[in-house]
N, C-alpha and C positions, 0 to 999 in steps of 0.2 A: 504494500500500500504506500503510495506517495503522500508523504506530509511537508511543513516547510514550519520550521522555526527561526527564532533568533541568533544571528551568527553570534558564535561564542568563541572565546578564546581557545577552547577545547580543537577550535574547526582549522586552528593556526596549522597543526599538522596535515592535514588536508590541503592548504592553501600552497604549502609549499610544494605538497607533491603536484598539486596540477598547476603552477605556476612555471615547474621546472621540467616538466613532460611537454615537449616539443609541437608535439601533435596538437595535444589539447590546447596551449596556447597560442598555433600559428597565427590567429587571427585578432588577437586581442594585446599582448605584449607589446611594446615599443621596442623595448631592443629585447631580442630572441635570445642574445648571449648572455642576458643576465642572467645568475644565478637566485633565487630566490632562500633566505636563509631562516628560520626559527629567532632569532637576535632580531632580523629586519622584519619579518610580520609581527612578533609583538612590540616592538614600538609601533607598527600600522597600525594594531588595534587601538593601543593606549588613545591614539589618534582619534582611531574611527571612533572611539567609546565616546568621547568627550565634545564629538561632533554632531550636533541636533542637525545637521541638515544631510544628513546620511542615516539609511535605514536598512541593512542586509540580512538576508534570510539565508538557512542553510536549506538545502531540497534535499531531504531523508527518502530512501526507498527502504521499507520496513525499519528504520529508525537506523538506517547505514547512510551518513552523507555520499553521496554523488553528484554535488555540484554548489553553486551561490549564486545567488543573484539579488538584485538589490537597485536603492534609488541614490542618486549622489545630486548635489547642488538643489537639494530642497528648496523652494522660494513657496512657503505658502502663504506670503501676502500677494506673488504674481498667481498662484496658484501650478503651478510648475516642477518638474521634476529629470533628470536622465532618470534612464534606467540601462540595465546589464543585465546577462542573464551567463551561468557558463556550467555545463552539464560537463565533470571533470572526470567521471569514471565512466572508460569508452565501451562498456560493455551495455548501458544506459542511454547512449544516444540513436538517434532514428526511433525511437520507442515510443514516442507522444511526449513524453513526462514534461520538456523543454516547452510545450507548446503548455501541458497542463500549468506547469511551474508560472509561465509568463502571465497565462490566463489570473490566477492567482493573484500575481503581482500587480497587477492593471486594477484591478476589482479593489484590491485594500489600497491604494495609490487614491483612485474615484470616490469609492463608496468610505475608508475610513478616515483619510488624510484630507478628504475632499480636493485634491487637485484637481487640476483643468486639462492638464497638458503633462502629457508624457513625450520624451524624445532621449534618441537617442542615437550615436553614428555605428556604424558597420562597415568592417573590410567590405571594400566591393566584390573583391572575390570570395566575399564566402557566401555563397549562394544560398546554403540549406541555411543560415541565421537569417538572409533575406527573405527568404519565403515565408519563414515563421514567423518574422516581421509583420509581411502583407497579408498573410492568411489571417489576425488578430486585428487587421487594419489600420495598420502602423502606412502614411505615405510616405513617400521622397521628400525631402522641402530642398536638397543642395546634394554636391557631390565638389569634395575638396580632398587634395591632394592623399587621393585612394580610397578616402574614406565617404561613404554614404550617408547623409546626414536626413532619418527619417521623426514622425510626430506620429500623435493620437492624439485625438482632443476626446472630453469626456461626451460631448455634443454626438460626434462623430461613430463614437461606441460602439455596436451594436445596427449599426443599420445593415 
């Protein structure tokens, strides 16, 4: 069964290993050669902890993490949010879960944070996170240097 909690310090071990598996990061890292360390994610978290405009969730398959996903640059006086999503254990991906995971993520974003606007950019070449994008109704608004830069408005939702 798919659930989603609160990223927790516990999930730093996780972060590293799909930070530092090649695969799973091709499309989200900045630089590929970094190495990702236990030292460097918990200062991340002390960070993230302490930062209200960031909100991540872990996506448990029978209560085993397989992935994070989350909202960054909070503005809920614009009503606005990114969001991310990264399914890090590859025996888990193609399976729905990334599509349920996002559904998820949209719905507590709208219905309990009440934003407006969800966005967020995407390698251009990663076509399976694009489609998952457009299948939830995420559009295009730009496209910069590789990156795709799409929205969801809560208006938009559901049609």
């Amino acid at each position: 069964m798919l659930s989603f909690r609160e990223h927790l310090e516990a999930d730093i071990i996780w972060r590293v290993k799909w930070l530092n598996d090649k695969e799973t990061n091709q499309f989200v890292i900045d630089d590929p050669k970094h190495q990702a360390t236990v030292d460097e994610q918990q200062q991340w978290f002390a960070k993230y902890w302490a930062d209200r405009h960031k909100r991540f969730f872990t996506i448990c398959y029978d209560k085993q993490p397989i992935g994070f996903m989350g909202l960054s640059n909070i503005d809920e006086k614009e009503g606005r949010a990114s969001v991310f999503i990264l399914i890090g254990e590859k025996k888990y991906r193609g399976c729905g879960f990334g599509k349920e995971a996002l559904k998820y993520l949209v719905d507590f974003s709208f219905n309990n944070i009440k934003l407006k606007f969800l966005t967020l950019e995407v390698n251009k070449n990663n076509s399976a996170a694009i489609g998952l994008y457009q299948s939830l109704g995420f559009i295009k608004i730009g496209d910069r240097a590789g990156e795709i830069q799409m929205t969801l408005s809560k208006e938009s939702q559901g049609r």
